[in-house]
Structures are given as structure tokens and as C-alpha cells.
C-alpha positions in Angstrom: 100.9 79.5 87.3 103.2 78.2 85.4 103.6 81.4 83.1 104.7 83.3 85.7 108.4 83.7 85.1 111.2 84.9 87.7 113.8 86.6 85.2 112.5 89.6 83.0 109.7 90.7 84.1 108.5 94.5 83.8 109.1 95.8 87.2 112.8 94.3 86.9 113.2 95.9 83.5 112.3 99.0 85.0 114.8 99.3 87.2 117.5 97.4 84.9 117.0 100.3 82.5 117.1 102.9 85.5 120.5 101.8 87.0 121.9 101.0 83.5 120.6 105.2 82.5 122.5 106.2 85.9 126.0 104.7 84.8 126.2 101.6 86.6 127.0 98.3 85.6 125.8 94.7 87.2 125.8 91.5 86.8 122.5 89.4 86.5 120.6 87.3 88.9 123.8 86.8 91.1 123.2 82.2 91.2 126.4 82.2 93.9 124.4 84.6 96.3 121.6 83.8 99.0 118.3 84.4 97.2 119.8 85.1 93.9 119.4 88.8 93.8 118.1 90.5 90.1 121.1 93.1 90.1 124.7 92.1 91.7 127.3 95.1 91.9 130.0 93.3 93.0 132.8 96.5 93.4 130.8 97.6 95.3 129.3 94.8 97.4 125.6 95.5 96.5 122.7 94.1 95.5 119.2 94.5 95.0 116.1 92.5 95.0 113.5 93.7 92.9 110.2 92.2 94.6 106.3 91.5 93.1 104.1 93.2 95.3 101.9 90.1 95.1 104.5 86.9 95.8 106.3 88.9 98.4 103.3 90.3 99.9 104.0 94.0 100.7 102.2 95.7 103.4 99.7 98.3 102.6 100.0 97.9 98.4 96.9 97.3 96.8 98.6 94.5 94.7 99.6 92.4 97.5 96.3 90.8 97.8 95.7 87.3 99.5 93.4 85.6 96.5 90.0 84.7 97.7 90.3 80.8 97.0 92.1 78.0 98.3 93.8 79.9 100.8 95.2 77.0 103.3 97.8 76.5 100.5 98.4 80.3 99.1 98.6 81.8 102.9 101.3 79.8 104.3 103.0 79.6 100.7 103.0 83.9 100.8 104.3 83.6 104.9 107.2 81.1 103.9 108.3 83.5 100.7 108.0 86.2 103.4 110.4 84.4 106.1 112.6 83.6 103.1 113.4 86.9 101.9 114.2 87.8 105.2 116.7 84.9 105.9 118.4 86.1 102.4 118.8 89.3 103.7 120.5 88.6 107.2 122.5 85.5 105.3 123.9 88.4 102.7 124.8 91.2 105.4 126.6 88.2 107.3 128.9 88.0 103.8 129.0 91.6 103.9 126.4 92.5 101.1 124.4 95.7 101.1 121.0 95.2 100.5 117.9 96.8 98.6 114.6 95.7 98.0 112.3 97.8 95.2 109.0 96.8 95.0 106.6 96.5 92.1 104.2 99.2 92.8 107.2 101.6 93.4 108.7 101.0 89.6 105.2 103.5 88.6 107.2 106.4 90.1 110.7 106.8 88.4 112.0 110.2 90.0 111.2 108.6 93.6 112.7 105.3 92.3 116.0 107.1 91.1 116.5 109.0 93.7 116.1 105.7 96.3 118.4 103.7 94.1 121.1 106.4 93.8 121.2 106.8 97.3 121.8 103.2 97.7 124.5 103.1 95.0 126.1 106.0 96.1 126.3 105.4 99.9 
């Protein structure tokens, strides 16, 4: 477990290189910010989170998975990252933040993920 990193990772990279290919500029892993979002567009008062399908538990992915053992410690650890996601959220709308969340499985599909992420941007 302890190779899995937070900063870096492919699906992030993915959309790093997407935004920065659409013009936009952001700052990195925003540490003054509930959650610490991956992308910070501070003009514009935006962020956005780029979830694992797996850690964050997204409904109906294939990814997202409970593992088979041990699971009095991984299902309450998967509900609290779930609950805490959420409290990000509402704490960065309260500041006035805009948020996104793109999940891993939705990085395999670039023109969807382009057009979602413009829309955002844009808006």
C-alpha cells in the first residue's frame, strides 16, 4: 500500500495534459483548500478533483470494487473517504469554489472528458 501515491498519477496526468491542451492554466494540488484539489483555477474560482475509481468508490464502475479480504477495515475505510469527499465539497461551495469531480474510468474517453471539463471551465 504504501506505493500508492496521491500526486501524479495517470488519471491526473490525463486530465493535467487535457486542460493544459485547452489553454488553461492552474495551479497544483491547491494545500490552502478543503481536500486539496489536483487542479486550482483560482481567476476563476474552480477546482477539480480528479478521483480513483477504487479509493473513492464510484457507483456502477467496474473498478470500484470492495476487495474480497479483510473487509471490516477496507469497508468503513472506503465509507469515511466517501463522507469526506463530500464534506470537501459543501466546505468549498461555502468559500465560493466551483467544483468538479472526474473519475478514473472517465480519463479512457477524452472527447467526452473535454467536452465535460470545458463546460465546467467555461460556465
Amino acid at each position: 500500500m504504501r506505493r500508492i501515491r496521491s500526486k501524479g498519477m495517470k488519471p491526473e496526468m490525463v486530465v493535467r495534459r487535457l486542460v493544459h491542451s485547452l489553454g488553461y492554466r492552474y495551479r497544483l494540488h491547491g494545500g490552502k483548500l478543503p481536500g486539496r484539489p489536483d487542479l486550482v483555477f483560482a481567476k476563476r474560482r474552480k477546482v477539480i478533483f480528479v478521483h480513483g475509481c477504487f479509493w473513492h468508490q464510484h457507483q456502477n464502475c467496474a473498478i470500484s470494487r470492495l476487495p474480497k479480504s479483510n473487509q471490516d477495515y477496507w469497508i468503513p475505510k472506503m465509507e469515511r473517504n466517501k463522507v469526506r469527499d463530500a464534506e470537501h465539497q459543501v466546505q468549498l461551495k461555502k468559500l465560493g469554489w466551483k467544483c468538479l469531480a472526474v473519475w478514473e474510468c472517465e480519463t479512457e474517453d477524452l472527447a467526452k472528458l473535454t467536452g465535460k471539463v470545458r463546460r465546467f471551465l467555461e460556465a
